[in-house]
Backbone as JSON, one array per atom type, in Angstrom:
{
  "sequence": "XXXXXXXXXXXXXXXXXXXXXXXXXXXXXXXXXXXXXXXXXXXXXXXXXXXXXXXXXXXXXXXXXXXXXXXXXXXXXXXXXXXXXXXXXXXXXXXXXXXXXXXXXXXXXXXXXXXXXXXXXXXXXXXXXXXXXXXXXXXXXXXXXXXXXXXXXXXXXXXXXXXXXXXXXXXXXXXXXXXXXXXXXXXXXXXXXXXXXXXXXXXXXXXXXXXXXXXXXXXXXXXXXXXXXXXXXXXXXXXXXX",
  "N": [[105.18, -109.29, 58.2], [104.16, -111.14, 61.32], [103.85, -109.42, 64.33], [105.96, -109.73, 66.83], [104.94, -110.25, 70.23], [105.26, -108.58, 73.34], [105.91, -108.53, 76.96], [106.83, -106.68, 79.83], [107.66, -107.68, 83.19], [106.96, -106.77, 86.26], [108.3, -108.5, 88.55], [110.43, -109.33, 86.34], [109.66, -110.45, 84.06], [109.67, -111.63, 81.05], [107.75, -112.46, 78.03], [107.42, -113.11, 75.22], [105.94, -113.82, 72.26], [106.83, -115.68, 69.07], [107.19, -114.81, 66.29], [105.14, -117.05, 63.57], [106.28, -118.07, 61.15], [108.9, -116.22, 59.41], [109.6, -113.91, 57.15], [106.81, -113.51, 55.75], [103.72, -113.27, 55.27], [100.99, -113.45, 58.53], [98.31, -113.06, 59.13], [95.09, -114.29, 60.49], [93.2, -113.9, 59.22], [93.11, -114.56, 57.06], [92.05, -115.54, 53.58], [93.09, -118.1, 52.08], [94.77, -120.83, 52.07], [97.5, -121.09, 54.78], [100.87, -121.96, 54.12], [104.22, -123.54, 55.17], [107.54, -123.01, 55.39], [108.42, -125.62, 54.4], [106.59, -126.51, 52.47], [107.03, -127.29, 49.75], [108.56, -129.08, 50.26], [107.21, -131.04, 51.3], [105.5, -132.09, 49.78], [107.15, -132.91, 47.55], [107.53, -135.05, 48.57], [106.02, -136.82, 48.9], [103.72, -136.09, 50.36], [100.56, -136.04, 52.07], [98.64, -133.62, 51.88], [96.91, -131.7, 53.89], [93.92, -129.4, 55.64], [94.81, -127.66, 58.41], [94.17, -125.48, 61.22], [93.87, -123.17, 59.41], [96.07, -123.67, 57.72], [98.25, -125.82, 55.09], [99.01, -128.44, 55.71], [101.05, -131.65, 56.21], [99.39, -135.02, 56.42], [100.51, -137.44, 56.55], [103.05, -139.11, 55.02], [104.5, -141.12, 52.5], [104.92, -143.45, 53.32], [103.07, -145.7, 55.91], [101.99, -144.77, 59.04], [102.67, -145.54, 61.4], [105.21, -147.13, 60.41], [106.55, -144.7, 60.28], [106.24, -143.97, 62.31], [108.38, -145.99, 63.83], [110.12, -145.55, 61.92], [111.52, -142.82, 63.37], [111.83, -143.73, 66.19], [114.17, -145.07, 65.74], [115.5, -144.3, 64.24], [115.95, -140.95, 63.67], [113.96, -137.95, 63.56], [112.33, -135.28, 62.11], [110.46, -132.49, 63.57], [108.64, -129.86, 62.31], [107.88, -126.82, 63.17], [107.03, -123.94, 62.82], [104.38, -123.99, 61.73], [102.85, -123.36, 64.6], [102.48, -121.69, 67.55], [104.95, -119.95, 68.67], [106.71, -119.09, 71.97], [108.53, -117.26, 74.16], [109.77, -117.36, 77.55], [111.06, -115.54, 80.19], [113.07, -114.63, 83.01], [113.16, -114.38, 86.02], [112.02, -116.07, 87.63], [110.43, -117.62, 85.94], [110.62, -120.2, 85.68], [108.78, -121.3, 87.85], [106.67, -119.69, 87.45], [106.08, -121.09, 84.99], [105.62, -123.99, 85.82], [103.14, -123.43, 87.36], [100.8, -123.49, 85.42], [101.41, -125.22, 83.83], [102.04, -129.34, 83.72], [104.39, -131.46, 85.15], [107.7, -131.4, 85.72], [109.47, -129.17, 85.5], [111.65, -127.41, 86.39], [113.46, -129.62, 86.71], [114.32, -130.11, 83.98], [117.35, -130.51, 82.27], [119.73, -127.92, 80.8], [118.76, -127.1, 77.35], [116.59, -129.19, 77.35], [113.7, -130.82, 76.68], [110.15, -131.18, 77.7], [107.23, -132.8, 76.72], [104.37, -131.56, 78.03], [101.4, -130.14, 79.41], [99.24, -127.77, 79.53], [97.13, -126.14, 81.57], [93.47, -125.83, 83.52], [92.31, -123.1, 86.19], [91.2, -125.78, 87.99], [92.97, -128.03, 87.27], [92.18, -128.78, 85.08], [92.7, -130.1, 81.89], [93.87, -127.85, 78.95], [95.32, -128.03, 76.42], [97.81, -129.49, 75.34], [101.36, -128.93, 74.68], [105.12, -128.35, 74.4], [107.73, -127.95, 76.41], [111.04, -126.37, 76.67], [113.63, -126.03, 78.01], [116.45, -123.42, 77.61], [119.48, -123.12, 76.8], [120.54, -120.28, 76.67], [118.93, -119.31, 79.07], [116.01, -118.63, 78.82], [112.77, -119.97, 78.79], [111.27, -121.81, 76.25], [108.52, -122.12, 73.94], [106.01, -124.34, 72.89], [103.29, -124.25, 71.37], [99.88, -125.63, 70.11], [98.72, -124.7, 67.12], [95.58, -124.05, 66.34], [95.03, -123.24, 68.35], [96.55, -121.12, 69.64], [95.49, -118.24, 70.33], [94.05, -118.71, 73.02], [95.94, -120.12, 74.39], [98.31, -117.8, 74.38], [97.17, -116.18, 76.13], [96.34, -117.21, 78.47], [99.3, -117.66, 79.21], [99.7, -114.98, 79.1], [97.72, -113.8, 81.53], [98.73, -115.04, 83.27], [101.1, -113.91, 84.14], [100.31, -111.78, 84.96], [99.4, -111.99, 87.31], [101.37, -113.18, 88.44], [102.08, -111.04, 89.14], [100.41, -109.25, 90.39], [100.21, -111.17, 92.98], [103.12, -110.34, 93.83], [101.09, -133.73, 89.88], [101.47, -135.43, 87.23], [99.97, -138.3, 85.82], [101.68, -140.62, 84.54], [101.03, -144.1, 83.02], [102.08, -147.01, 82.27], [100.95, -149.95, 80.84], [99.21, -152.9, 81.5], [98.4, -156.37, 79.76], [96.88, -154.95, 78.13], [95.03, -152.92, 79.65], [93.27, -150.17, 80.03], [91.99, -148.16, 81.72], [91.28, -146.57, 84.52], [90.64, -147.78, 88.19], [90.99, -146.66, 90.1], [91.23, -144.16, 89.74], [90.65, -141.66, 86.62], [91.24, -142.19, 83.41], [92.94, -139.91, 81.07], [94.14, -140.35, 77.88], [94.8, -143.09, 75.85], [97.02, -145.19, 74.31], [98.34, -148.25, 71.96], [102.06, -148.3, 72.28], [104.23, -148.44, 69.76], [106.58, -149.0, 69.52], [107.53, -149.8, 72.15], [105.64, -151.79, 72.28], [103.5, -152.12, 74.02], [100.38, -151.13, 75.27], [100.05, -147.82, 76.39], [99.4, -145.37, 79.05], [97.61, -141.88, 79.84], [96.78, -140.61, 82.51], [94.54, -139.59, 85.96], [95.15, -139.93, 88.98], [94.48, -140.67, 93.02], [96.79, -139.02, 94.82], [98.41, -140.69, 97.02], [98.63, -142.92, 95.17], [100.35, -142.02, 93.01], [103.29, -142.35, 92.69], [106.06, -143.53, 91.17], [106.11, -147.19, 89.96], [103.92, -147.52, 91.95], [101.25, -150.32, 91.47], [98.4, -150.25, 89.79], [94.87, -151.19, 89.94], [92.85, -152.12, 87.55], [90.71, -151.46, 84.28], [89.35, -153.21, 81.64], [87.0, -153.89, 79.35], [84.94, -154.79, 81.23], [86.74, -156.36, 82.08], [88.93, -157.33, 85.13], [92.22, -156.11, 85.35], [95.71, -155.37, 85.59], [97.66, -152.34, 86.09], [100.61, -150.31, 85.6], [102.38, -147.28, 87.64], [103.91, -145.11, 85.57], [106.95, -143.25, 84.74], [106.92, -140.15, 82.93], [108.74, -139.49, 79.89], [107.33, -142.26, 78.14], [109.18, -143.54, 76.49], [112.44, -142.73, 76.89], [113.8, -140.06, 75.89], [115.86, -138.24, 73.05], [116.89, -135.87, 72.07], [118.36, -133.22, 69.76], [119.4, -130.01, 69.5], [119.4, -127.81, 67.52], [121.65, -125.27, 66.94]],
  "CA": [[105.54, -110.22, 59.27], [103.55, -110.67, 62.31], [104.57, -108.8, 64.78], [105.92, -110.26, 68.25], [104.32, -109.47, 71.49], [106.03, -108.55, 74.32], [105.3, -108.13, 78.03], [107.75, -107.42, 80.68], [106.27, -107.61, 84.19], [107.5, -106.06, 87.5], [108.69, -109.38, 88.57], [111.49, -109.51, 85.83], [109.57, -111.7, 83.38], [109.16, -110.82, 79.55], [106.56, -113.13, 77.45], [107.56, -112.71, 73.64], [105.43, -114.67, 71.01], [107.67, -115.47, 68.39], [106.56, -114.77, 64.66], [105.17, -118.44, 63.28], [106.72, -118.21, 59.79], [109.64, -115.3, 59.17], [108.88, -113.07, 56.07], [105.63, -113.98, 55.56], [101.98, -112.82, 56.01], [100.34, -114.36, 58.94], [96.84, -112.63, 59.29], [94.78, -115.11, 60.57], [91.54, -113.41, 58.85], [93.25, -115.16, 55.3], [91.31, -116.7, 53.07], [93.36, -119.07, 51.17], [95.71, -121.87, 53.31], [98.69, -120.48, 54.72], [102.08, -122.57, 53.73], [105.13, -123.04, 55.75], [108.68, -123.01, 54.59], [108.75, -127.1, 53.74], [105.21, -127.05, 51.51], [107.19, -127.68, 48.44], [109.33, -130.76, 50.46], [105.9, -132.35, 51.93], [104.71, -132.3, 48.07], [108.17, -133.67, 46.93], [108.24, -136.67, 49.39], [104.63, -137.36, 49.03], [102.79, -135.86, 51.65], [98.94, -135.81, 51.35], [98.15, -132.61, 52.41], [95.1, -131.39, 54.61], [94.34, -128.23, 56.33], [94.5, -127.81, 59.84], [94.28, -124.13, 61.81], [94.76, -122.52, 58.44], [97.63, -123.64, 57.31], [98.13, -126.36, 54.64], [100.2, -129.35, 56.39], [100.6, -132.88, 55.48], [98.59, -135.44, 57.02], [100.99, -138.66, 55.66], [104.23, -139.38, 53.95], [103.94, -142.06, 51.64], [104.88, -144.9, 54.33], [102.45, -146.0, 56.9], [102.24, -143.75, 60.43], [103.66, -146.85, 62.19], [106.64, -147.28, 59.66], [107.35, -143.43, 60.47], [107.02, -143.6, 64.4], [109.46, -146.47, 63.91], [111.88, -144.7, 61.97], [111.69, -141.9, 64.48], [112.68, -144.14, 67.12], [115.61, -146.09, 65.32], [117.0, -143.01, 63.3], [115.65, -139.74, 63.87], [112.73, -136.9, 62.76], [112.2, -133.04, 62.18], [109.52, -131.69, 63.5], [108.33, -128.82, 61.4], [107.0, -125.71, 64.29], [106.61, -123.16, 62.14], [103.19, -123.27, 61.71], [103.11, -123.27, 66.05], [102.56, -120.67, 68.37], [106.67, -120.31, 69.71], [106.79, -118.29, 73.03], [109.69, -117.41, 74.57], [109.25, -117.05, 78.75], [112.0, -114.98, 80.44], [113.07, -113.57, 84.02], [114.09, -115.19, 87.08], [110.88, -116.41, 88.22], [110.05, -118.43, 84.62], [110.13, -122.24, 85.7], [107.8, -121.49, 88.89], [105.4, -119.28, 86.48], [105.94, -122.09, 84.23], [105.4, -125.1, 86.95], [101.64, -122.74, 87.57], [99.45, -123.35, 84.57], [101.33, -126.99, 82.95], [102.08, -130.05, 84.67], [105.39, -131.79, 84.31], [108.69, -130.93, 86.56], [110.37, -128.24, 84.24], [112.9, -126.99, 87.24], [114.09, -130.19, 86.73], [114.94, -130.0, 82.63], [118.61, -130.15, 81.64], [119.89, -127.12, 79.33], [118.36, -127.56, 75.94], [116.28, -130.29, 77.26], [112.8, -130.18, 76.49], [109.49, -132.35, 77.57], [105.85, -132.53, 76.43], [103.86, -131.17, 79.18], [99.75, -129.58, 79.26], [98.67, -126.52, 79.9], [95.9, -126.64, 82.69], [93.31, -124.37, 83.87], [92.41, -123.39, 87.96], [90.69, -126.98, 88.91], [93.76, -128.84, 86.9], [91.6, -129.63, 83.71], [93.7, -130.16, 80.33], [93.45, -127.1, 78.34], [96.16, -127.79, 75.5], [99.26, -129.99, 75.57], [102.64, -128.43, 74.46], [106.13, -128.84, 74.76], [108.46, -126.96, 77.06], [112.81, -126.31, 76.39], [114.81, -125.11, 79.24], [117.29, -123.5, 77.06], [120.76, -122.8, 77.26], [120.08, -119.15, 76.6], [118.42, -117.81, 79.47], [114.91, -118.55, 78.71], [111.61, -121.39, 78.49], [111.0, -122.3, 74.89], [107.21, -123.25, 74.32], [105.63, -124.07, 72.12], [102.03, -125.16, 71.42], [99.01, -125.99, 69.08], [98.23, -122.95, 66.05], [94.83, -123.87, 66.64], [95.04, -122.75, 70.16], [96.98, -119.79, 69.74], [94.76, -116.95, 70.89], [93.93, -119.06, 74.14], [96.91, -120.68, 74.97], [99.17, -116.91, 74.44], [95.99, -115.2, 76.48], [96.57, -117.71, 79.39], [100.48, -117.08, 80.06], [99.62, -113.84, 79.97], [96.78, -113.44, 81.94], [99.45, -115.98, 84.53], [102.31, -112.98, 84.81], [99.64, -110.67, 85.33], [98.76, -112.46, 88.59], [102.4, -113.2, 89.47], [102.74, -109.34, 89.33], [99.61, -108.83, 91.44], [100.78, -111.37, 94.17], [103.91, -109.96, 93.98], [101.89, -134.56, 88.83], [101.24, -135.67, 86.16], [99.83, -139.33, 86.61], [101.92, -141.91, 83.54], [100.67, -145.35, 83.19], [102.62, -148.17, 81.16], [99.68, -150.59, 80.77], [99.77, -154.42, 81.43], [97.51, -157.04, 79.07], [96.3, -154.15, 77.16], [94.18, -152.57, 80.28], [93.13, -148.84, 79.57], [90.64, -147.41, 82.35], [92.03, -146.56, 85.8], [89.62, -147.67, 88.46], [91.93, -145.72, 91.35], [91.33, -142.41, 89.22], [90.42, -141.26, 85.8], [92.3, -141.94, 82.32], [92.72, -138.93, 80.26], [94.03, -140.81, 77.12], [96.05, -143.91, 75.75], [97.07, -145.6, 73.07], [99.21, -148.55, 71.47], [103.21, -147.84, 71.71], [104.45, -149.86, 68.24], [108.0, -149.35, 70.0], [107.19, -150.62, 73.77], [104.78, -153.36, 72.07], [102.53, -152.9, 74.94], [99.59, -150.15, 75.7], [100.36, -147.06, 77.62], [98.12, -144.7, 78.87], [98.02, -140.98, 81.09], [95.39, -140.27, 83.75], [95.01, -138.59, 86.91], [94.91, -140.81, 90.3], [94.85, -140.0, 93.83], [98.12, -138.54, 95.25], [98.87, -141.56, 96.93], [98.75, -143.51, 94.18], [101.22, -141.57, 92.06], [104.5, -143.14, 92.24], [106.23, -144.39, 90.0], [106.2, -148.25, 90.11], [102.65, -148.01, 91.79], [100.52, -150.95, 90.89], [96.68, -150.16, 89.87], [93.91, -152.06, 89.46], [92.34, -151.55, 86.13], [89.28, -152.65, 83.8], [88.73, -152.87, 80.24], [85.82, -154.32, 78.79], [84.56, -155.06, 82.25], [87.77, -156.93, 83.15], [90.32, -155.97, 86.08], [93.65, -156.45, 85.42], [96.99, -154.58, 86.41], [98.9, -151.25, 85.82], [101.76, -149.74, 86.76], [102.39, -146.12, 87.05], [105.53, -144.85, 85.46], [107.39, -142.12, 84.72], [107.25, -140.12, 81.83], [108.4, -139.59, 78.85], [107.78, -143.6, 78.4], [110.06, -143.93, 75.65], [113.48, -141.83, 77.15], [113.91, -138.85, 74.87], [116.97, -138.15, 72.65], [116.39, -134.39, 71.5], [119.19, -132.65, 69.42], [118.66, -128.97, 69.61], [120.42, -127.07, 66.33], [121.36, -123.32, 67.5]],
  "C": [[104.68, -109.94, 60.49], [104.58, -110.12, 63.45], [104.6, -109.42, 66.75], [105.39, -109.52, 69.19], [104.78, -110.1, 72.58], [105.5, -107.96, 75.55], [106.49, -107.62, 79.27], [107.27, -106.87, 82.42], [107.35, -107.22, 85.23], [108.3, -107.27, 88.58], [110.0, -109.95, 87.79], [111.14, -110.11, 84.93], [109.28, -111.0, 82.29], [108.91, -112.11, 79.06], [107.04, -112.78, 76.19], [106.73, -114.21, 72.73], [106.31, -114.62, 69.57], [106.79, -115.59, 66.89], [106.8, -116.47, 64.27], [106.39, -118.55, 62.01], [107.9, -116.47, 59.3], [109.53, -115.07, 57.43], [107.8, -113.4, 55.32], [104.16, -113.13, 56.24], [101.52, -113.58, 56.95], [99.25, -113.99, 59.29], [95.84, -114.05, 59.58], [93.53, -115.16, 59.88], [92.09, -114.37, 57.35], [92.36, -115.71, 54.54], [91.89, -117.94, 52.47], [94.58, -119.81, 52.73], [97.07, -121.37, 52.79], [100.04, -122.02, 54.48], [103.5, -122.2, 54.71], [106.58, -123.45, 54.69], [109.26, -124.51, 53.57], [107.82, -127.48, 53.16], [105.73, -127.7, 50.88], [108.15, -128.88, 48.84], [108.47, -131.46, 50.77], [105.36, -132.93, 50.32], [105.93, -133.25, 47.42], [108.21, -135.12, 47.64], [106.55, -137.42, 49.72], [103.47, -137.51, 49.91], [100.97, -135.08, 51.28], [98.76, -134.66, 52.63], [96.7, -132.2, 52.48], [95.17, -129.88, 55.05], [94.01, -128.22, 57.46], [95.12, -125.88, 60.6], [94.48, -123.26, 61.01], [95.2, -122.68, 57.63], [96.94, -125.13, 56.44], [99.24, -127.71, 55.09], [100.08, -131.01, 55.93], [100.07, -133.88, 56.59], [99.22, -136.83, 57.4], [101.64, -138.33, 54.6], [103.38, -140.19, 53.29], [103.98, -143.47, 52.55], [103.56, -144.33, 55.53], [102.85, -144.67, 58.55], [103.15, -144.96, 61.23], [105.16, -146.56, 61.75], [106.95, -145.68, 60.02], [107.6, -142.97, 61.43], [108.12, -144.1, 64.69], [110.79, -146.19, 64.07], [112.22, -143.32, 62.94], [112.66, -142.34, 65.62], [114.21, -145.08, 66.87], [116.07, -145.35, 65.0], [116.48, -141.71, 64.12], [114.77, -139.15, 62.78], [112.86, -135.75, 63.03], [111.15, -133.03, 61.95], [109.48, -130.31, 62.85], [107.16, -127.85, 62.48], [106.55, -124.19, 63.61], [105.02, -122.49, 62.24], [101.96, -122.74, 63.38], [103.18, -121.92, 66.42], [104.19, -121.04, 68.89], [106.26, -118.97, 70.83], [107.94, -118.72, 73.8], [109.46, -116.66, 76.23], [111.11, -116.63, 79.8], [111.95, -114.29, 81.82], [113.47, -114.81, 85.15], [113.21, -115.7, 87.94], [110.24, -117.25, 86.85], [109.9, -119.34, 84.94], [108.85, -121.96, 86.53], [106.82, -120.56, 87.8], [104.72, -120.37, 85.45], [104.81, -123.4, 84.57], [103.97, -124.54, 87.31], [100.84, -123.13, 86.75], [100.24, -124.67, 83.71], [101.76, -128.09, 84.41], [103.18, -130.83, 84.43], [106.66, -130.93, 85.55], [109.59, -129.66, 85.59], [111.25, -127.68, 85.46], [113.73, -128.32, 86.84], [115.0, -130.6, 84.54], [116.36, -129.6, 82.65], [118.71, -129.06, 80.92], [119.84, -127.83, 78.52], [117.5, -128.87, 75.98], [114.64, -129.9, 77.14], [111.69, -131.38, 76.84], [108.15, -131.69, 77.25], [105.03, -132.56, 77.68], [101.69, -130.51, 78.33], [99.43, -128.46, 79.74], [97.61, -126.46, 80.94], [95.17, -125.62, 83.11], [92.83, -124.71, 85.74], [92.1, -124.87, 88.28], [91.46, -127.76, 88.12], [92.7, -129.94, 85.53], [92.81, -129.85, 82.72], [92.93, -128.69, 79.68], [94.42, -127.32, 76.85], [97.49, -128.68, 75.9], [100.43, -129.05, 74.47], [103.67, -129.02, 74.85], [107.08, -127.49, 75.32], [110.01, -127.3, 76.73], [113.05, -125.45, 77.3], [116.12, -124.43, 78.19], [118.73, -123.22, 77.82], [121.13, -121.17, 77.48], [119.87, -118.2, 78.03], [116.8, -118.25, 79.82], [113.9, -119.78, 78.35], [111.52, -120.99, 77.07], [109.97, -123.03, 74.84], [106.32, -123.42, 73.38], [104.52, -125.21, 71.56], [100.85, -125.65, 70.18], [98.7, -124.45, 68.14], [96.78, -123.34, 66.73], [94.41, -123.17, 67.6], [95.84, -121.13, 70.6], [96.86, -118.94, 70.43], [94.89, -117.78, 72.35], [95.32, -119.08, 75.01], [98.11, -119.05, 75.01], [98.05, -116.44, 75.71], [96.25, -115.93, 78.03], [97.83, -117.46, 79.75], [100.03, -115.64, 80.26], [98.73, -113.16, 81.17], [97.62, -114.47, 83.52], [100.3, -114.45, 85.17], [101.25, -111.55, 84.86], [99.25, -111.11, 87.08], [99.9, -112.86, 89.25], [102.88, -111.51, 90.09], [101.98, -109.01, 90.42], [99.93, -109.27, 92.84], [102.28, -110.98, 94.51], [104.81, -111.65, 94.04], [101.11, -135.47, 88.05], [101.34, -137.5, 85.5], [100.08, -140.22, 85.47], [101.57, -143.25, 83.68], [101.3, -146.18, 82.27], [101.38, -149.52, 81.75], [99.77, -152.07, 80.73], [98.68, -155.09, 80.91], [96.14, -155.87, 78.56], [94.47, -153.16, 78.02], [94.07, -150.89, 80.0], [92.17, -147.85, 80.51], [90.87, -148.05, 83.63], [90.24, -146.89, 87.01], [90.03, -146.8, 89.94], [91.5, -144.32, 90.59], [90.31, -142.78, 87.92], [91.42, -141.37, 84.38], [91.75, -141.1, 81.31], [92.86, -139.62, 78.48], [94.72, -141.76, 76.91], [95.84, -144.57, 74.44], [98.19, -146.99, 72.91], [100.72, -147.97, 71.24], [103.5, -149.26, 70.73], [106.03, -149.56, 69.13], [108.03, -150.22, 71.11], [106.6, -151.77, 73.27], [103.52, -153.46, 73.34], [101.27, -151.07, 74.74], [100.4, -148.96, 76.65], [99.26, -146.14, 77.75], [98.47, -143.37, 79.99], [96.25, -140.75, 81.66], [95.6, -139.35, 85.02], [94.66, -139.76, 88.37], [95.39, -140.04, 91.86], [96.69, -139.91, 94.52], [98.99, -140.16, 95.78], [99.34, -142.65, 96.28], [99.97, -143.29, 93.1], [102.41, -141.97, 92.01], [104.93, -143.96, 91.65], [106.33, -146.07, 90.6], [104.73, -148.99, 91.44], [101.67, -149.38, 91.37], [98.87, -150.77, 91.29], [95.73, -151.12, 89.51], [92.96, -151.79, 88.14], [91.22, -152.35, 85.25], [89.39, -151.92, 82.39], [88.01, -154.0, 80.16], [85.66, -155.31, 79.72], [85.5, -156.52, 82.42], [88.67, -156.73, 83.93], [91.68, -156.58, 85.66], [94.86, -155.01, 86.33], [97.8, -153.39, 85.35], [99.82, -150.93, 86.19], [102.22, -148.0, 86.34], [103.95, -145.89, 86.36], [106.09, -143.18, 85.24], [107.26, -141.67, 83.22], [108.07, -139.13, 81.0], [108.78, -141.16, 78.54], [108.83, -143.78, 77.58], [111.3, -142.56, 75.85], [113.98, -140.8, 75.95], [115.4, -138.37, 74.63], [117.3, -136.79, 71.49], [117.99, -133.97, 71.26], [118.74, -131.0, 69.14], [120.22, -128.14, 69.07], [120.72, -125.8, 66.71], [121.88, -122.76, 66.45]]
}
């Protein structure tokens, strides 16, 4: 089993990386593709498996990606984290360590509530998106890309090393399918098949950032209209099993 790594800093904060896969090898030197606990259900339900960081994961059920965002949003889905860096962020200074290196209000998370947030480095680039859980527990719940692993663990810690020493996040719901902020910069966007319309995230000046905002916008050298919003666009309905 790999073995967790733990920090706990003069500040009160302890950092634990949680083992991806419990009784299992996870050496990353492997040669052959590692498997998580639901291989043999992705194979049963017809999942065309690829490899990604490693690991052997499926790429596609047998329905369409559409037909499976759908049923996501009409019924419900299980994500499968396993093959995920989990980090568990602890101490009485955790949201504001937190609130330092992603972008995203996390003081403001409900117990057990959890949103998709980015990792960022000093001049507020993207380094990694993730998802953060306020739990009920005690402690942040975080948990990010395998690929990214090494970086993304190497950056919190290299954060509570610098809280020890010292002792927003711009949503766009998109109108007539506009995609390219001319107030700022859009990071990425895409088709929602639930919303029916475009949405898109970027970064715009401060003033600009409120929600219900209207931007001016251009795709394929035409301007039309945005509006900023809040996100997570589609209101999030997270059940969290203990």
């Amino acid at each position: 089993m790999r073995q967790a790594v733990s920090m706990v800093a003069r500040m009160g904060f302890r950092l634990q990386e949680l083992p991806c896969v419990l009784g299992r090898q996870l050496s990353c030197a492997q040669d052959v593709l590692r498997r998580t606990p639901l291989y043999d259900f992705h194979l049963a339900h017809g999942g065309k498996m690829v490899e990604f960081a490693g690991w052997s994961l499926p790429v596609q059920y047998r329905d369409s990606h559409v037909d499976s965002h759908l049923h996501t949003r009409q019924h419900c889905s299980l994500f499968d984290v396993s093959h995920m860096l989990q980090t568990k962020i602890l101490g009485s200074d955790r949201v504001k360590l937190m609130e330092s290196i992603v972008v995203g209000d996390i003081a403001e998370l409900k117990p057990n509530q959890g949103t998709l947030s980015l990792f960022t480095n000093e001049a507020g680039g993207i380094l990694d998106d993730l998802i953060v859980t306020n739990t009920s527990e005690g402690y942040l719940y975080v948990v990010s890309n395998a690929g990214c692993c090494d970086k993304d663990l190497a950056l919190m810690q290299n954060k509570v090393r610098e809280f020890q020493n010292k002792g927003s996040d711009v949503g766009l719901e998109v109108v007539d399918n506009a995609l390219l902020a001319l107030q700022g910069t859009v990071t990425s966007g895409c088709p929602s098949p639930c919303l029916k319309r475009n949405v898109a995230m970027g970064y715009v000046p401060y003033e600009y950032s409120q929600p219900g905002t209207l931007l001016l916008v251009e795709v394929r050298r035409k301007q039309q209209m945005a509006v900023v919003s809040r996100m997570p666009f589609v209101p999030t309905n997270y059940y969290t099993l203990k």
